[in-house]
Backbone as numpy.savetxt, mean C-alpha at the origin, in Angstrom:
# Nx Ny Nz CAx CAy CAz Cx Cy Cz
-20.55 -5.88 -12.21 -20.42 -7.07 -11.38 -19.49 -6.77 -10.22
-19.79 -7.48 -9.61 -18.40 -7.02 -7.73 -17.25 -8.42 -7.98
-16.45 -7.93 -7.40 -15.34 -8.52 -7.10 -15.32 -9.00 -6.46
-14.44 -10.39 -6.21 -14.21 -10.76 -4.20 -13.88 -9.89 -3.54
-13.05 -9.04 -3.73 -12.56 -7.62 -3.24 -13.91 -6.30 -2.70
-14.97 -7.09 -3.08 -16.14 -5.82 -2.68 -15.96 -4.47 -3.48
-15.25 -4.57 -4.47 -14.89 -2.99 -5.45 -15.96 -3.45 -6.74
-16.97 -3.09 -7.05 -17.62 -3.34 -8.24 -16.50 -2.50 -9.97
-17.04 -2.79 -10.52 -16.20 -3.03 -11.71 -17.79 -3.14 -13.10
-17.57 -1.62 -13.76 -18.01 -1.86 -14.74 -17.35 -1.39 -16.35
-18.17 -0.75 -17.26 -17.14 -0.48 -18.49 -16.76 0.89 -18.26
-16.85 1.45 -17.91 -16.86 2.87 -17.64 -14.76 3.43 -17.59
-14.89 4.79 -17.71 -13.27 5.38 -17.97 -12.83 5.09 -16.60
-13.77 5.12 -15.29 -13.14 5.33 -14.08 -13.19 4.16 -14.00
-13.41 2.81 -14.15 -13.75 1.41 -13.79 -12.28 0.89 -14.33
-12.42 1.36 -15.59 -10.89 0.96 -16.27 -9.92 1.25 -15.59
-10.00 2.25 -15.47 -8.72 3.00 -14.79 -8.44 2.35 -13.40
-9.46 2.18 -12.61 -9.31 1.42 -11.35 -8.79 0.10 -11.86
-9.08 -0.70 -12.78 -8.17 -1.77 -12.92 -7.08 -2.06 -13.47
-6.47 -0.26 -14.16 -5.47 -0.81 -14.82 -4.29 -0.15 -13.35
-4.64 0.82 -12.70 -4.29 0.86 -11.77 -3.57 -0.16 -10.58
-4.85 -1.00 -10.58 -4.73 -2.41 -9.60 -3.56 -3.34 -10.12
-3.72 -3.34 -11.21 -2.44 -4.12 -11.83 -1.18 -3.55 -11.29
-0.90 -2.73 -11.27 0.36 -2.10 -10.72 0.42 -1.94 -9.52
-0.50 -1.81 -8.64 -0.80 -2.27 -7.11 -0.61 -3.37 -6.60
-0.89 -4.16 -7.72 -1.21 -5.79 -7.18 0.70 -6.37 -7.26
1.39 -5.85 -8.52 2.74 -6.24 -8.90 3.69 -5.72 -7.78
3.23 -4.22 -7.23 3.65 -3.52 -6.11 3.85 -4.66 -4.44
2.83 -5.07 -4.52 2.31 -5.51 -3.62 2.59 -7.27 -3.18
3.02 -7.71 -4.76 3.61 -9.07 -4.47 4.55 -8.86 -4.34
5.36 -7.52 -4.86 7.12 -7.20 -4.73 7.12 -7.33 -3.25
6.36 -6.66 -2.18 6.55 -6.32 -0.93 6.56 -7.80 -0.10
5.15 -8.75 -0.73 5.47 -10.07 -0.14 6.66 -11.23 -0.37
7.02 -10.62 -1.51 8.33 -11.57 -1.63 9.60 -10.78 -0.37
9.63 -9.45 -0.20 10.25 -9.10 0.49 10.47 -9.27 1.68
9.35 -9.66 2.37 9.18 -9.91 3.32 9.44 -11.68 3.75
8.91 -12.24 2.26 9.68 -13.96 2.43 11.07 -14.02 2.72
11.53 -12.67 1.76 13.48 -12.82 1.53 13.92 -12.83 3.11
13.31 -11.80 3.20 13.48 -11.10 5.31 13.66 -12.27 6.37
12.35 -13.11 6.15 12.18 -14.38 7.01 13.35 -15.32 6.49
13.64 -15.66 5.05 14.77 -16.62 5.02 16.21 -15.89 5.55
16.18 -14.60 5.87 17.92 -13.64 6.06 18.07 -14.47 7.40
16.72 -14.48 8.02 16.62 -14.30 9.17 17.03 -15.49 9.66
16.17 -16.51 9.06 16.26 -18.00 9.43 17.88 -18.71 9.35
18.32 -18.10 8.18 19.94 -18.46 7.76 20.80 -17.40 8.71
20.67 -16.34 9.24 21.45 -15.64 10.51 21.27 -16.67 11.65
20.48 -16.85 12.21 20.21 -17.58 13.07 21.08 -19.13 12.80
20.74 -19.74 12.10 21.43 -21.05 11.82 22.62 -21.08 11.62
23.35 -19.91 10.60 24.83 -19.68 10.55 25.83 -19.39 12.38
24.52 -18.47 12.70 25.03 -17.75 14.25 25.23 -19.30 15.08
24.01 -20.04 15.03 23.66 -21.08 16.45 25.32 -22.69 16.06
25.45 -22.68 14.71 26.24 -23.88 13.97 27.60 -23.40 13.46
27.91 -22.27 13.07 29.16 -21.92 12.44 29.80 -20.39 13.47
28.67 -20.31 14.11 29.43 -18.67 14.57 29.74 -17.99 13.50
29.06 -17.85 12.68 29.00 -17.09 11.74 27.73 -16.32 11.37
27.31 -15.17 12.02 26.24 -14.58 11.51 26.08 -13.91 10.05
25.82 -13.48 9.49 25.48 -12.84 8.37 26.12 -11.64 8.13
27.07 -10.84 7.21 27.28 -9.71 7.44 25.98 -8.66 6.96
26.03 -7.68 8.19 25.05 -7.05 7.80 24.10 -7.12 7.70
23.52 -8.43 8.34 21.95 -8.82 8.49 21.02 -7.35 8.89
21.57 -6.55 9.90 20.46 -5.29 10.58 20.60 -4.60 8.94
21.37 -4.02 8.53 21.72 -3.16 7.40 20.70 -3.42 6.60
20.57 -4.54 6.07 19.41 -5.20 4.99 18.29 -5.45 5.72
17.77 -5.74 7.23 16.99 -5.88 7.54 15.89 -4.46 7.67
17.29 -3.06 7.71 16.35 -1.81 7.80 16.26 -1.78 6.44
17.13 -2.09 5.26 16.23 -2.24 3.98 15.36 -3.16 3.83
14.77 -3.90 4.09 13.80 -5.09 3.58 12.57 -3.88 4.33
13.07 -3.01 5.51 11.69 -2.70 6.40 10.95 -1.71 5.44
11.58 -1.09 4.84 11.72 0.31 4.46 10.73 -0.16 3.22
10.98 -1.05 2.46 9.89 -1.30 0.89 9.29 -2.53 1.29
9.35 -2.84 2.49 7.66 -3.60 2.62 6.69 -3.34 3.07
7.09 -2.41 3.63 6.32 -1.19 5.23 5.75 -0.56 3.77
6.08 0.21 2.70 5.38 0.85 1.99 4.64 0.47 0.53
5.13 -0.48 0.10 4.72 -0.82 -1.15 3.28 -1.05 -1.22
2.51 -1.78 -0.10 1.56 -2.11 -0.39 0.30 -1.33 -0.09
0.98 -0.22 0.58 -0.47 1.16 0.76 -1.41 1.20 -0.16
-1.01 1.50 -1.59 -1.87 1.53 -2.63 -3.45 0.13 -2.60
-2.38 -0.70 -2.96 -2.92 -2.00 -2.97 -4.25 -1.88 -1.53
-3.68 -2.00 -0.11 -4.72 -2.00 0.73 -5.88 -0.94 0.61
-5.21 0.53 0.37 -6.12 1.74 0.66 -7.33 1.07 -0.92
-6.80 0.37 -1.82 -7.99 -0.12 -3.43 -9.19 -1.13 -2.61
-8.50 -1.65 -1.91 -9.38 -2.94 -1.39 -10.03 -2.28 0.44
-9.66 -1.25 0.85 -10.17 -1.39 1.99 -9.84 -1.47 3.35
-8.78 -1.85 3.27 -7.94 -2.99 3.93 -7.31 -1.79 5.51
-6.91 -0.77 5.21 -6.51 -0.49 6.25 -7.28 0.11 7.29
-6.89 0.09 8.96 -7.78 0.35 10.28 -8.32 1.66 9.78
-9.87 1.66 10.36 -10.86 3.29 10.44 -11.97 2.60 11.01
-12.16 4.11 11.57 -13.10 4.40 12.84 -14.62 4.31 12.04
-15.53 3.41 11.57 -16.52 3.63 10.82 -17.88 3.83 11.53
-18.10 4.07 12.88 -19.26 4.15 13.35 -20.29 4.67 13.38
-19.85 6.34 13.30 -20.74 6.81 12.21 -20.70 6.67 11.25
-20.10 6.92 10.10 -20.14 6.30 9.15 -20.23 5.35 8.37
-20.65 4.59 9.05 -21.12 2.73 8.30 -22.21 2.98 8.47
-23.33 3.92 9.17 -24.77 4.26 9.19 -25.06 5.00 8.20
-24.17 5.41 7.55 -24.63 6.67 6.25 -24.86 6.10 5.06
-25.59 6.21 4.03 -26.20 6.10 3.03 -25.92 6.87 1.88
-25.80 6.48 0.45 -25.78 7.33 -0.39 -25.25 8.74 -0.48
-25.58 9.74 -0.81 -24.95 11.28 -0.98 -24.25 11.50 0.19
-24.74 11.41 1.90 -23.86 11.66 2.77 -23.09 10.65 3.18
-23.18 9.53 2.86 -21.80 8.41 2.73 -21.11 8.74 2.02
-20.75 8.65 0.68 -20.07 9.61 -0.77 -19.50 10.80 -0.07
-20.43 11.89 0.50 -19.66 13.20 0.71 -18.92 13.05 2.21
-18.76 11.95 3.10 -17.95 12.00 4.53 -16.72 11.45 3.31
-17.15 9.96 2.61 -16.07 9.18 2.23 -14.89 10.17 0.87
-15.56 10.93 0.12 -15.17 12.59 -0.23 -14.27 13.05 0.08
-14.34 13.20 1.63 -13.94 14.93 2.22 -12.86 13.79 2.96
-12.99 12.58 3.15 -11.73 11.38 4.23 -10.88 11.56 2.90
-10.74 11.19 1.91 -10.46 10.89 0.91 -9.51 12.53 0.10
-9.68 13.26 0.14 -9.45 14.61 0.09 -8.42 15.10 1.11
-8.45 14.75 2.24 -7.85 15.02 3.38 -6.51 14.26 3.26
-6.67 12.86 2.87 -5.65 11.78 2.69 -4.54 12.31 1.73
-5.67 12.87 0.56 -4.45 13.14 -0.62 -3.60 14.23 -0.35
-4.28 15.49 0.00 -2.93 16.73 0.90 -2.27 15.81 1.54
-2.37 15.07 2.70 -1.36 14.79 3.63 -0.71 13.38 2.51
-0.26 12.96 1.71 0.15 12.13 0.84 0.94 12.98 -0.21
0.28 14.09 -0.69 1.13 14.74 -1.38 2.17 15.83 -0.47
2.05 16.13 0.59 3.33 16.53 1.44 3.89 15.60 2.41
3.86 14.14 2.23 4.55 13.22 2.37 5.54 12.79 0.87
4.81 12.65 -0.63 5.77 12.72 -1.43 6.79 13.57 -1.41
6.39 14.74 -1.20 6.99 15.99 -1.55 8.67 15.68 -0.24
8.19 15.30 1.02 9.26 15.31 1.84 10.31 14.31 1.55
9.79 13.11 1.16 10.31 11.81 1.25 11.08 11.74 -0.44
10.48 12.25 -1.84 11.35 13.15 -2.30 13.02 13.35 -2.25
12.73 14.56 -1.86 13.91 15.46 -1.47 14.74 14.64 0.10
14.19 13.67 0.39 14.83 12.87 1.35 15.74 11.74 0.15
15.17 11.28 -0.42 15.73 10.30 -1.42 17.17 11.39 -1.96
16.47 12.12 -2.53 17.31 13.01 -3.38 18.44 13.58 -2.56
18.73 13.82 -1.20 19.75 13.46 -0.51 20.51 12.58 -0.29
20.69 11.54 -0.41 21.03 10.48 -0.69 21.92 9.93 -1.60
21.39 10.43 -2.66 21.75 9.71 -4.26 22.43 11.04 -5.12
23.58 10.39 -5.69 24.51 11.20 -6.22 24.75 10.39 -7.44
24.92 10.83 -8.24 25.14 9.73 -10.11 26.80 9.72 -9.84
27.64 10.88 -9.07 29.04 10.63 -9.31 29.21 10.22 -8.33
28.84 9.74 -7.66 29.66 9.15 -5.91 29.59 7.39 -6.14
30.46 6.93 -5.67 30.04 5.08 -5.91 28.39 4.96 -5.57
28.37 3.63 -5.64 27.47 3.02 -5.93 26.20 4.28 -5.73
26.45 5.39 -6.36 25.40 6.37 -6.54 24.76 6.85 -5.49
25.53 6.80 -4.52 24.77 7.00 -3.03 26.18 8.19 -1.84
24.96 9.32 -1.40 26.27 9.83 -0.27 25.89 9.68 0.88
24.96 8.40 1.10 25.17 8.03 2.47 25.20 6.67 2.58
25.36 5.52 3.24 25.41 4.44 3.82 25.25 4.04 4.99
24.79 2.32 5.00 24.37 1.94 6.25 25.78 1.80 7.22
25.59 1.74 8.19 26.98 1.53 9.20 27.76 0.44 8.95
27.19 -0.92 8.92 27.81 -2.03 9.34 28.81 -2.65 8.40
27.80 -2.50 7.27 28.69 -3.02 5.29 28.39 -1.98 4.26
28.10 -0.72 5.02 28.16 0.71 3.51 27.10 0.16 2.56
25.89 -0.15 3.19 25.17 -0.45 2.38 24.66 0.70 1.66
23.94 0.83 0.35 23.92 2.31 0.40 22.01 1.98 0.49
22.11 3.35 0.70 20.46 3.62 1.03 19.52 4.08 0.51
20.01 4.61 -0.57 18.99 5.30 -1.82 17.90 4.31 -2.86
18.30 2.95 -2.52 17.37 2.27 -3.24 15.57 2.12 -1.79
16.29 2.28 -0.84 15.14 2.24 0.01 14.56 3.40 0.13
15.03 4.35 0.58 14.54 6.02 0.14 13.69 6.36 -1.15
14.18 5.44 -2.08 13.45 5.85 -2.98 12.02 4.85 -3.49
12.26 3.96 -2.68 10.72 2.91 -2.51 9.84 3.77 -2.20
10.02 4.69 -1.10 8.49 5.29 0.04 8.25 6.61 -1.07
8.90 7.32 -2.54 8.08 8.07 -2.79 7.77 7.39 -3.59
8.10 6.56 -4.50 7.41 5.89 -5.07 6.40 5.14 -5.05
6.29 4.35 -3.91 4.81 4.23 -3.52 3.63 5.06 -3.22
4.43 5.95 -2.48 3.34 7.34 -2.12 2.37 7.79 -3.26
3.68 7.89 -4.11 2.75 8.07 -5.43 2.15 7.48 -6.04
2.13 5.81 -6.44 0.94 5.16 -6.31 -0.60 5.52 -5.28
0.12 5.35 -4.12 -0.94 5.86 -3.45 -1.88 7.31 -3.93
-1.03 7.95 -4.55 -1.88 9.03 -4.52 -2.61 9.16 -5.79
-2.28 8.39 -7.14 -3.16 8.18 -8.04 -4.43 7.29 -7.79
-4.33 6.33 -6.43 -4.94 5.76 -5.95 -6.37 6.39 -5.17
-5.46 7.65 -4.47 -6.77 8.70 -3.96 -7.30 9.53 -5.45
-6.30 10.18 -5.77 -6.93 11.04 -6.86 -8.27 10.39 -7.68
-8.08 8.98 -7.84 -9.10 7.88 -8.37 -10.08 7.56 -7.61
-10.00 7.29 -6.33 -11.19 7.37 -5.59 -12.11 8.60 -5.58
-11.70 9.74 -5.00 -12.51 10.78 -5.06 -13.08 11.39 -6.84
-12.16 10.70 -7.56 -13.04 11.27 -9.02 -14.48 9.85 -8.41
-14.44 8.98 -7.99 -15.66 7.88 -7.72 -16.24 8.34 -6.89
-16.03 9.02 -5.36 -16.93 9.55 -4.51 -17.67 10.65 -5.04
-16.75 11.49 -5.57 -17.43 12.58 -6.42 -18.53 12.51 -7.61
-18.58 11.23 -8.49 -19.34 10.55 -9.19 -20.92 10.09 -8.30
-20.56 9.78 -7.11 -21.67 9.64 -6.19 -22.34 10.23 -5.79
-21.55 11.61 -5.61 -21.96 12.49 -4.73 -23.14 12.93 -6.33
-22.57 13.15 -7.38 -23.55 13.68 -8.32 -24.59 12.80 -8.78
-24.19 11.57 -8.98 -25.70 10.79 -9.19 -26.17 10.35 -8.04
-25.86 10.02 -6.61 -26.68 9.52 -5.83 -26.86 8.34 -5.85
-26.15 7.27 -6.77 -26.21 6.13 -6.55 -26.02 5.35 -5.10
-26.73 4.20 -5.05 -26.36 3.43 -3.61 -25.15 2.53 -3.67
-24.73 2.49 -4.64 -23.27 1.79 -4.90 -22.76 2.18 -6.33
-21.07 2.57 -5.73 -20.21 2.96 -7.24 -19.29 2.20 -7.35
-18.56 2.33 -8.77 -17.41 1.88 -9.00 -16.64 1.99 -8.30
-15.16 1.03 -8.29 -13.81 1.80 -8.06 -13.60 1.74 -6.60
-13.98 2.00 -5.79 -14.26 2.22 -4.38 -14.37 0.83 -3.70
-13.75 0.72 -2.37 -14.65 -0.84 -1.36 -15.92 -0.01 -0.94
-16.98 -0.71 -0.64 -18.04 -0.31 -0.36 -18.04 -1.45 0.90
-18.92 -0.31 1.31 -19.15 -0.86 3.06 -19.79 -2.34 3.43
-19.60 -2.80 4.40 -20.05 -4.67 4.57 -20.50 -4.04 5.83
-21.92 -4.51 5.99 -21.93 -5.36 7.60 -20.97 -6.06 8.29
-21.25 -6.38 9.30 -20.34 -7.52 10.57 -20.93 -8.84 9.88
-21.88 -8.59 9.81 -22.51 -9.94 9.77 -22.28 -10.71 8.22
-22.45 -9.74 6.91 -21.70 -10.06 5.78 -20.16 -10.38 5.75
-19.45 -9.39 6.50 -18.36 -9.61 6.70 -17.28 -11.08 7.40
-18.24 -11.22 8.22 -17.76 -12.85 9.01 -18.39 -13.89 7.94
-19.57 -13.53 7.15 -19.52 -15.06 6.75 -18.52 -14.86 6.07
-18.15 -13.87 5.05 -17.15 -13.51 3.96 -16.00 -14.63 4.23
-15.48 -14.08 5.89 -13.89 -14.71 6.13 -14.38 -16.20 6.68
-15.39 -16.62 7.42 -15.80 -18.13 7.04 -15.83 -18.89 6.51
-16.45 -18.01 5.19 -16.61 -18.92 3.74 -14.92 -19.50 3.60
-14.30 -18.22 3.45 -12.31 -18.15 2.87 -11.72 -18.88 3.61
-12.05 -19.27 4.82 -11.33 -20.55 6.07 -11.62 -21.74 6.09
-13.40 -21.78 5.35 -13.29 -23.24 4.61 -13.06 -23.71 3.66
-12.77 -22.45 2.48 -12.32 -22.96 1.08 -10.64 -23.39 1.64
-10.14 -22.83 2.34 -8.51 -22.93 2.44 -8.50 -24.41 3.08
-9.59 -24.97 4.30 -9.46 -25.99 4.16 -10.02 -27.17 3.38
């Protein structure tokens, strides 16, 4: 059966796995929207403290480059499951079966090298950072209030790596395609028309109203 999400879903090891996956994408991914609520209220209460008390916030920028740092990344996983992020599909929204599977393959393949030498950097970037004997476990800090920085450093490999069980899981599905030739697989967003696609967000603008 398909999802609202356009990812079909059956009993299968890779079907499972794509959803037990999603669960942890999806928890990832509300963490990042609450983060981003917290951000808008820092913001709203800097402003109101600044405009009524002359009192801004200490350290509003400090926390604001932390709030950037694990909302900017948490939700990669989550979008790259559903689809969600910008690509060039023009040729490729014309392709069909085995050579749709083997472009979406070899995109997919490409992603995970450059993801796994993004863990690998971001890593050993964290791991600079964070010391078990130094206070608050950190040997660096933000300027303004010593914020320390290792809890944000260590958001972006952690997500990465979601992300990348995320690819590793796709291409075991493109690769599944590529061998049976099916016209639609598990696990994967599968491609929409324009024209499927607008009623899609039509339909969702009149259920909301």
């Amino acid at each position: 059966m398909a999802t609202s999400s356009n990812v079909l879903t059956d009993d299968t090891r890779l079907s499972r796995g794509d959803r037990a996956l999603l669960r942890v994408e999806a928890a990832l991914n509300l963490a990042s929207g609450v983060t981003i609520f917290a951000l808008v209220l820092l913001a709203i209460a800097n402003v109101l403290l600044r405009k009524l008390l002359n009192m801004p916030i200490p350290g509003y920028i400090d926390w604001t480059e932390q709030f950037m740092a694990v909302f900017a990344f948490l939700g990669l996983a989550y979008v790259q499951r559903e689809g969600g992020h910008i690509r060039m599909d023009l040729i490729v929204g014309r392709l069909r079966r085995r050579m749709l599977w083997l472009f979406e393959f070899l995109s997919v393949v490409f992603m995970l090298l450059v993801t796994t030498a993004l863990i690998y950097g971001t890593w050993f970037h964290f791991l600079r950072s964070f010391d078990w004997n130094a206070p608050n476990w950190s040997t660096d800090s933000s300027i303004d209030i010593a914020l320390p920085l290792w809890p944000a450093k260590m958001a972006v490999p952690v997500a990465l790596v979601i992300l990348w069980l995320r690819l590793a899981l796709q291409i075991w599905a493109y690769g599944r395609g590529l061998r049976t030739g099916a016209e639609r697989i598990v696990a994967v967003p599968l491609p929409q028309d324009p024209a499927e696609l607008a009623s899609q967000e039509a339909a969702s603008v009149a259920g909301a109203d």
